[in-house]
C-alpha positions as a Markdown table, in Angstrom:
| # | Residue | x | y | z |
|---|---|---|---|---|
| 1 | Unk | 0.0 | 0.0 | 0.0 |
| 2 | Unk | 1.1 | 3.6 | -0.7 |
| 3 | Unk | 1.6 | 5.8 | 1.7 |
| 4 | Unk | -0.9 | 8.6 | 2.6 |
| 5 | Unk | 0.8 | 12.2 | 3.0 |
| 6 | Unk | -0.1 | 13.9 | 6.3 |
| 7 | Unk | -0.1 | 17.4 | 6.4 |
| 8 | Unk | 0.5 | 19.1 | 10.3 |
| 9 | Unk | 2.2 | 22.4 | 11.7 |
| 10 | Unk | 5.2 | 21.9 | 14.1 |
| 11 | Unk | 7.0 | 25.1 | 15.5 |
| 12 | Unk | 9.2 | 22.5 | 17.1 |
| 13 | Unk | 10.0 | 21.1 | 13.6 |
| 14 | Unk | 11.0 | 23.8 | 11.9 |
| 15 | Unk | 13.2 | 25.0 | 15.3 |
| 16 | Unk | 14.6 | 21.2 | 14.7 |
| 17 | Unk | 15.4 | 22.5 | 10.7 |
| 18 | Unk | 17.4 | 25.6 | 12.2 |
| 19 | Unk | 19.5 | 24.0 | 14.2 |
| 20 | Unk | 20.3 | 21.3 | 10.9 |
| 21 | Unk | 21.3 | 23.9 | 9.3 |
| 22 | Unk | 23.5 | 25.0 | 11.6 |
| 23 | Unk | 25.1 | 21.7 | 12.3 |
| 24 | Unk | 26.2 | 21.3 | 8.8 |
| 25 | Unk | 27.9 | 24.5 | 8.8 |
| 26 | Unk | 30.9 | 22.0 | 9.8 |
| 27 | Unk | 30.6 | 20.6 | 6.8 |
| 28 | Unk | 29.7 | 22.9 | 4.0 |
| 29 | Unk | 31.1 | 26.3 | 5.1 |
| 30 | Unk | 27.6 | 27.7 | 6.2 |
| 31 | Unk | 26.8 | 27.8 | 2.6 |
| 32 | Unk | 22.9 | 25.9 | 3.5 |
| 33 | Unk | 23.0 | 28.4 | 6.5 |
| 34 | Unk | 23.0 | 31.5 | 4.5 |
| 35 | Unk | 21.3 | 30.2 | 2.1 |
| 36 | Unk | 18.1 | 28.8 | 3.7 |
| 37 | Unk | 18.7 | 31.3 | 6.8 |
| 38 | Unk | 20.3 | 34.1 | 6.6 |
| 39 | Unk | 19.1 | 35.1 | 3.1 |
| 40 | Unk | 16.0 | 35.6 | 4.5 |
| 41 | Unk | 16.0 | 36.5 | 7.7 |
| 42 | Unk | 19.6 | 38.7 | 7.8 |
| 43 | Unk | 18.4 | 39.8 | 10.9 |
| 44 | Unk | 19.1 | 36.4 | 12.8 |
| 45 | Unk | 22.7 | 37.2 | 12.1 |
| 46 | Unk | 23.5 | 38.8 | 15.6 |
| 47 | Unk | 22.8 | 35.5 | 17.0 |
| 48 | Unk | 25.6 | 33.6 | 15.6 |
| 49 | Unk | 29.1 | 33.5 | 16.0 |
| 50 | Unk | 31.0 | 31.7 | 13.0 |
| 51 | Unk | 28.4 | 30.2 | 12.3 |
| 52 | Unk | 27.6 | 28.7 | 15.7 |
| 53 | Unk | 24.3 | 30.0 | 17.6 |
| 54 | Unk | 25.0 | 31.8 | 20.7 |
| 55 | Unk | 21.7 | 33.1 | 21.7 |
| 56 | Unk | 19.1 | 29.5 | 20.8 |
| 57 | Unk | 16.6 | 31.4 | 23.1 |
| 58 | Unk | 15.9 | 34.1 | 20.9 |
| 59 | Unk | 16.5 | 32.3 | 17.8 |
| 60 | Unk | 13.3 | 30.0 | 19.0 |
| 61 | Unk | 11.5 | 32.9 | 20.2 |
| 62 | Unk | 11.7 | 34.0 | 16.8 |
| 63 | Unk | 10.6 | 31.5 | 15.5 |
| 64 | Unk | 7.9 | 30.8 | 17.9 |
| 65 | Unk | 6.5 | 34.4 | 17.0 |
| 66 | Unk | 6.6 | 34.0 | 13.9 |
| 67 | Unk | 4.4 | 31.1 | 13.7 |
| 68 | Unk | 1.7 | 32.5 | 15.9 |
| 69 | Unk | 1.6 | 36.2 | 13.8 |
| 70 | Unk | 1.5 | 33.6 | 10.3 |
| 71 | Unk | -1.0 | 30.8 | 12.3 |
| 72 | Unk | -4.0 | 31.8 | 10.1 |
| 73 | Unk | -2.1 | 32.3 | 6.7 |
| 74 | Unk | 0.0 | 28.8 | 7.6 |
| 75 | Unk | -3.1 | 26.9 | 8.2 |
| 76 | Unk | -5.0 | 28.0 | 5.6 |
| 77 | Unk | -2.4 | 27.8 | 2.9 |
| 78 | Unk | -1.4 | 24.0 | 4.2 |
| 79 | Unk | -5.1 | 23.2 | 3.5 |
| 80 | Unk | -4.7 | 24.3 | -0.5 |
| 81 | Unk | -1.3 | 22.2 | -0.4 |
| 82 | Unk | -3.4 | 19.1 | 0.8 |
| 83 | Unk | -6.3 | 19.6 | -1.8 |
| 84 | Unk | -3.3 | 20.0 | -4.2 |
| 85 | Unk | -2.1 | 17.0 | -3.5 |
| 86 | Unk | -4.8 | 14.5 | -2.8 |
| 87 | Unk | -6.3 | 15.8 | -6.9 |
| 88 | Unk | -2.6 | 14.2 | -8.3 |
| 89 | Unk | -1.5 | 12.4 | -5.4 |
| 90 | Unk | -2.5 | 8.1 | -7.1 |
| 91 | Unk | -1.0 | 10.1 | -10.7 |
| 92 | Unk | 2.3 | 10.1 | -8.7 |
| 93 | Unk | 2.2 | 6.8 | -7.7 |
| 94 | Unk | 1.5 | 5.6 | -11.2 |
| 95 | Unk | 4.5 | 7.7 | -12.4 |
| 96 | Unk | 6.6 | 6.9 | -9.4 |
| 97 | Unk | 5.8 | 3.0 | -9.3 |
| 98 | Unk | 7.3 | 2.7 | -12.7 |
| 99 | Unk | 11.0 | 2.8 | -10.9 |
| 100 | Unk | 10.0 | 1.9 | -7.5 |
| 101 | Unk | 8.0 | -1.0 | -6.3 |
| 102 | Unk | 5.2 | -0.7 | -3.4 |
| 103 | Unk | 8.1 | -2.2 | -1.3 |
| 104 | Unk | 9.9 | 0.5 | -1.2 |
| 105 | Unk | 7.6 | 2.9 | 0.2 |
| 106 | Unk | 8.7 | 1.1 | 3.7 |
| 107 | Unk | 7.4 | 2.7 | 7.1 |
| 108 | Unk | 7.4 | 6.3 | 8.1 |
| 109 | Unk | 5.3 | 9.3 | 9.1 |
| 110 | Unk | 5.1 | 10.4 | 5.5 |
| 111 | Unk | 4.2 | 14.0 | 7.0 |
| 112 | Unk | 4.6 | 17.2 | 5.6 |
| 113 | Unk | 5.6 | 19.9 | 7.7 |
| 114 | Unk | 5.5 | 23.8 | 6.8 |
| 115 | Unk | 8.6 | 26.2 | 7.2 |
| 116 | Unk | 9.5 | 29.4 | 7.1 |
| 117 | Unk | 13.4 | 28.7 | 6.1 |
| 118 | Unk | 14.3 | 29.3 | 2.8 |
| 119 | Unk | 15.0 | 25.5 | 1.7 |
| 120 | Unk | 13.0 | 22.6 | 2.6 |
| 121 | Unk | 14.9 | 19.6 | 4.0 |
| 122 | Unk | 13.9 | 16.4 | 4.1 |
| 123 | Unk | 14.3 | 13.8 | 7.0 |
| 124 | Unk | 15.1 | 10.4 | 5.4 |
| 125 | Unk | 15.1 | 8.5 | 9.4 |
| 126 | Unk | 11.6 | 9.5 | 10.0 |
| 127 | Unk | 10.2 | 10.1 | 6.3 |
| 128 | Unk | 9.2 | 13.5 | 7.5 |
| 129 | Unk | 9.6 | 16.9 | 5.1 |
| 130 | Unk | 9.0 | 20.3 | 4.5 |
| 131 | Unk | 7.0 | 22.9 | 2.4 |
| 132 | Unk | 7.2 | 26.3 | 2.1 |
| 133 | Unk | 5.0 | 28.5 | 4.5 |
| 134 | Unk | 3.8 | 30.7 | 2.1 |
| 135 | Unk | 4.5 | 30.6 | -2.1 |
| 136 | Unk | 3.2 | 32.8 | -4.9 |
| 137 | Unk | 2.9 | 29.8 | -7.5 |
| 138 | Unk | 1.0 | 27.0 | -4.9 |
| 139 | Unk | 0.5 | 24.3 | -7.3 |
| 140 | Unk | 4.8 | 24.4 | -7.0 |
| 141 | Unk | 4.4 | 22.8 | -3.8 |
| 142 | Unk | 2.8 | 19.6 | -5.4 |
| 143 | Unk | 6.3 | 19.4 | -7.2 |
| 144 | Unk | 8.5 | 19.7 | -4.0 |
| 145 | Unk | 6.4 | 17.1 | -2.2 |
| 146 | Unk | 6.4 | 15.1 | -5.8 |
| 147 | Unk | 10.4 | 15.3 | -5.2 |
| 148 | Unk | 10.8 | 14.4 | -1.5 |
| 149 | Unk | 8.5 | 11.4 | -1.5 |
| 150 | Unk | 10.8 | 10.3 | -4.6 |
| 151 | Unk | 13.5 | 10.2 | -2.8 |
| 152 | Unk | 12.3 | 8.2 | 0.2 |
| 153 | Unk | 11.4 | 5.3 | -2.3 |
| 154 | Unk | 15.1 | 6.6 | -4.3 |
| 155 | Unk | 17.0 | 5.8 | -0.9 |
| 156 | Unk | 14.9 | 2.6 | 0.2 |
| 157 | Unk | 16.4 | 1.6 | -3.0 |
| 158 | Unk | 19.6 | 2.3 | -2.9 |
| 159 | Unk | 20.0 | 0.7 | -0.2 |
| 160 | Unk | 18.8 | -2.3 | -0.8 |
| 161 | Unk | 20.3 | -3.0 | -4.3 |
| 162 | Unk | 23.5 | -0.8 | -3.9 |
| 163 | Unk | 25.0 | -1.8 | -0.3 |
| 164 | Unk | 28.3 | -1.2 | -0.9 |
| 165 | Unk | 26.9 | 2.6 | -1.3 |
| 166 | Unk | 26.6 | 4.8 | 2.2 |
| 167 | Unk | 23.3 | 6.4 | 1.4 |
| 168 | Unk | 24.2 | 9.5 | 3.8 |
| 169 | Unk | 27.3 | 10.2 | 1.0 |
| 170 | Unk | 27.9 | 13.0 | -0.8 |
| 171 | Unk | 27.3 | 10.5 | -3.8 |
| 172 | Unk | 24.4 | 9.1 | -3.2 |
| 173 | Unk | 22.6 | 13.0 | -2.5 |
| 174 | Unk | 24.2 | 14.4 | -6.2 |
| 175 | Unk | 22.9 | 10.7 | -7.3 |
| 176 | Unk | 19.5 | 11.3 | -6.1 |
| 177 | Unk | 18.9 | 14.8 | -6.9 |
| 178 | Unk | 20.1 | 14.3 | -10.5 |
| 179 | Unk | 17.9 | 11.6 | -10.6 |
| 180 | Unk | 15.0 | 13.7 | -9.4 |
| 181 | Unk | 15.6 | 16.2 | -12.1 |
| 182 | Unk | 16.3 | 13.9 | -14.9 |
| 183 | Unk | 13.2 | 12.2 | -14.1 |
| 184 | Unk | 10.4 | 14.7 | -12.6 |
| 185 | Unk | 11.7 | 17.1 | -15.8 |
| 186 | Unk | 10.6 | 14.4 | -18.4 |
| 187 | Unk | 7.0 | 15.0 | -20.7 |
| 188 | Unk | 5.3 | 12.1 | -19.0 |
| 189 | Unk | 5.7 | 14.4 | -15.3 |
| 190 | Unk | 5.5 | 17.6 | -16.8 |
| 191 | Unk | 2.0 | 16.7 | -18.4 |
| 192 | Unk | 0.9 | 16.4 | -14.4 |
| 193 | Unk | 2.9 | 18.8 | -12.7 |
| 194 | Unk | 3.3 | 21.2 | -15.3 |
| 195 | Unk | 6.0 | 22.3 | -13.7 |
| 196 | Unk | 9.8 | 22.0 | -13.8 |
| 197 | Unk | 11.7 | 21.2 | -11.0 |
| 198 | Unk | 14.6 | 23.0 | -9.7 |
| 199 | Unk | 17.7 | 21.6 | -9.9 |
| 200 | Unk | 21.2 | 22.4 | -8.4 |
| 201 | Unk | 23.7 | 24.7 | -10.5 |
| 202 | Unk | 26.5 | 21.8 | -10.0 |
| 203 | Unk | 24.5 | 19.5 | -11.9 |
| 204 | Unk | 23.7 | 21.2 | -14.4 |
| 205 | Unk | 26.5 | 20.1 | -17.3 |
| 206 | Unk | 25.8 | 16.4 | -16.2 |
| 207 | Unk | 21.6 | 16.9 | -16.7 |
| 208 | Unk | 22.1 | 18.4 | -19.9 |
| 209 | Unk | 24.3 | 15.3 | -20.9 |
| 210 | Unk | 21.7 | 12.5 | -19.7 |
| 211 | Unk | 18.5 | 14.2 | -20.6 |
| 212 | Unk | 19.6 | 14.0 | -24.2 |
| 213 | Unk | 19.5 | 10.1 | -23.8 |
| 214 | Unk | 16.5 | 10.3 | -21.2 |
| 215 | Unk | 14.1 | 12.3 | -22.7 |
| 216 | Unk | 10.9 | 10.8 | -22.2 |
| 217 | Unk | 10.2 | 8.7 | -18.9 |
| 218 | Unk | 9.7 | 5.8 | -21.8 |
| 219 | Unk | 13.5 | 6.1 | -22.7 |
| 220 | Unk | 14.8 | 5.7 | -18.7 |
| 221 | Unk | 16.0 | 1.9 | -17.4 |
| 222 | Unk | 16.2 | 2.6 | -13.7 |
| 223 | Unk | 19.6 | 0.9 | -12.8 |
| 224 | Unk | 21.2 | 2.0 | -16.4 |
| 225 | Unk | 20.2 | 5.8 | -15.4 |
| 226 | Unk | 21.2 | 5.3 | -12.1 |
| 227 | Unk | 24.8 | 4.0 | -13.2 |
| 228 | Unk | 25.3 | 6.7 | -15.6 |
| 229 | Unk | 24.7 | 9.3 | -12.8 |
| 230 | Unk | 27.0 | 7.3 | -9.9 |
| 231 | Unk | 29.6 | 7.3 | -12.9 |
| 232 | Unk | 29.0 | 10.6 | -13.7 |
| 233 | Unk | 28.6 | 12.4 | -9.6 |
| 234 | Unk | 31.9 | 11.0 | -8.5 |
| 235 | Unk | 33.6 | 13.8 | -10.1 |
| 236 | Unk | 31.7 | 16.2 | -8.6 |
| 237 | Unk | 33.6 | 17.8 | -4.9 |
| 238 | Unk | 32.1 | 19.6 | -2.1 |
């Protein structure tokens, strides 16, 4: 059975997402940090040190205030994502379960959390993701939750046919986010979605190279695609 997507606000998530981002600031420079964070919100600056928080309690009171002056716009546009969703919600299943088996949909909350952070993780131990709080083009949103339920099935796979693979490697993300775009980009999703989705400037040289031979959703063999990216995302550095 497919999973159903739940749809529920969490302040404590999205306090959860802040302090992700700031935890991988040892790893990527801060780069996801200003991105997502202070890009947005340049004001949450004087809280940080390097990088590192050194006031949480206003950062969360912050965030906590921010929830309650959005609560009514949050809720109601959470309730257009759902109706969104639920009117394409079996066409994705179709379209998905053309690479990925029911079996591979493997147990999780499956929930889909607002945020007000200028990217939208995703939370491969729990299944758990989120959307933004507010966007201009809604029907967008169908494609971001299109793309993170993709990958749940894209990792459940991995790891089952690909051991030797970690699937918390800096390989196995570029794998499954070119794999998103080669895939969510062709006709057959298109004709659903209607929209693109957006990709990562690093990947860019190696989409254009597979989409010539992946065109159409018709033309994609799973593992051969998947093989061609792995080859192709090793040469890629953080």
């Amino acid at each position: 059975m497919y999973p159903k997507v739940k749809f529920q606000i969490s302040v404590k998530k999205d306090i959860d997402t802040l302090l992700a981002f700031t935890k991988d600031a040892n790893f990527d420079g801060g780069e996801n940090l200003n991105w997502a964070i202070f890009r947005k919100y340049p004001e949450l600056k004087k809280y940080y040190n390097n990088n590192k928080i050194t006031n949480q309690k206003e950062l969360e009171k912050f965030i906590k205030e921010k929830y309650k002056k959005e609560k009514e716009m949050i809720e109601k546009n959470l309730e257009v994502y759902e109706k969104n969703w639920r009117k394409i919600e079996n066409k994705f299943f179709d379209l998905s379960g053309e690479f990925f088996d029911e079996k591979y949909w493997t147990k999780g909350k499956y929930t889909a959390f607002p945020t007000i952070w200028g990217m939208f993780p995703r939370f491969l131990g729990d299944k758990t993701f989120q959307v933004p709080y507010k966007y201009r083009k809604k029907k967008y949103v169908n494609v971001v939750i299109a793309h993170e339920m993709l990958h749940f099935a894209f990792y459940e796979y991995i790891s089952n046919k690909y051991p030797k693979y970690k699937t918390d490697s800096f390989l196995i993300w570029n794998t499954s986010e070119i794999f998103n775009e080669v895939v969510q980009n062709s006709p057959k999703w298109l004709k659903i979605f209607g929209v693109k989705t957006m990709g990562y400037p690093m990947h860019e040289k190696i989409v254009k190279k597979l989409k010539k031979k992946y065109h159409k959703q018709e033309d994609i063999n799973r593992d051969e695609l998947i093989k061609n990216i792995l080859k192709e995302a090793e040469s890629i550095k953080m």
